[in-house]
N, C-alpha and C positions, 0 to 999 in steps of 0.2 A: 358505569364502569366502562373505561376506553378497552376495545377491545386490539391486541398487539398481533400486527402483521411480519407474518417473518418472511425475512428477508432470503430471496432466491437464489441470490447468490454462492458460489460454494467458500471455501473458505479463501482459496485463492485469490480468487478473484474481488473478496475482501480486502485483501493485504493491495492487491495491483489495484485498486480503487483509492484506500486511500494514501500510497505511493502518487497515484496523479493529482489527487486532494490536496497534498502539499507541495506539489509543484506549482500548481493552479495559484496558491495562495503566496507564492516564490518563496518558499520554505526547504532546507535542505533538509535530506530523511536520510537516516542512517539505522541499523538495525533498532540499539536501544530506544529512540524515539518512538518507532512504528512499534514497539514491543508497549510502550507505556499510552502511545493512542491507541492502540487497539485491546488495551486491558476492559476486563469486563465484556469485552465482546468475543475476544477470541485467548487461548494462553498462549504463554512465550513458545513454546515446543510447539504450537501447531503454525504459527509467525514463520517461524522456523523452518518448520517443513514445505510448508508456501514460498517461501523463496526458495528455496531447494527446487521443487518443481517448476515456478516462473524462470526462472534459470535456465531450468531445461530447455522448456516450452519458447523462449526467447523470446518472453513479453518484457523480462524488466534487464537491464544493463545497471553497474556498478562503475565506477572511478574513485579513487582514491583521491581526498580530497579535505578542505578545513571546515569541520562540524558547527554549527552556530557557536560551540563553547569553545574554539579556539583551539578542538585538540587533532591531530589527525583521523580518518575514521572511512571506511568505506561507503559512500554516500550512493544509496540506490535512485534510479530514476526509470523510465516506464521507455521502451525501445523505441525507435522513432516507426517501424514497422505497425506498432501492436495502439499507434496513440489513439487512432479514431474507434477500437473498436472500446476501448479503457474509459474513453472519452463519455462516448454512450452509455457503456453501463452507468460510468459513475452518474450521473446525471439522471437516469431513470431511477438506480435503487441507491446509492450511496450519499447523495450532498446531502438530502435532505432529512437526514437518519437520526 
């Protein structure tokens, strides 16, 4: 029986991992997206509140923009301040999840 490592990061710093996850991949991330990648690992309301707080904390920046599906949508992306430290996590605890 594989035994399951949990992951150290907090919830936040989930959602701003993988926010850079699909930028890396040149993927545009908009709330409902990140809500449907992160299904199963985290719920919509705590997504939620992680942006709420990255927000704050001035890791991730928003623009107004066109969604892969063509429709208008607020497209989040990781501050150009906060990228090497995003960068790092994801790499140590997120790519390989």
């Amino acid at each position: 029986m594989a035994t399951m490592v949990k992951n150290p990061l907090s919830n936040e710093l989930k959602v701003a991992t993988e926010i850079f996850g699909c930028q890396e991949r040149g993927e545009k991330v908009w709330l409902g997206k990140l809500q449907a990648s992160l299904n199963g690992e985290i719920s919509k309301n705590t997504v939620s509140a992680a942006l709420d707080t990255l927000f704050d904390w001035g890791i991730i920046k928003a623009e107004y923009g066109e969604t892969e599906k063509g429709r208008a949508g607020r497209l989040l992306m990781i501050s150009n301040e906060s990228t090497p430290m995003i960068k790092e996590l994801y790499e140590k605890y997120w790519k390989n999840r």
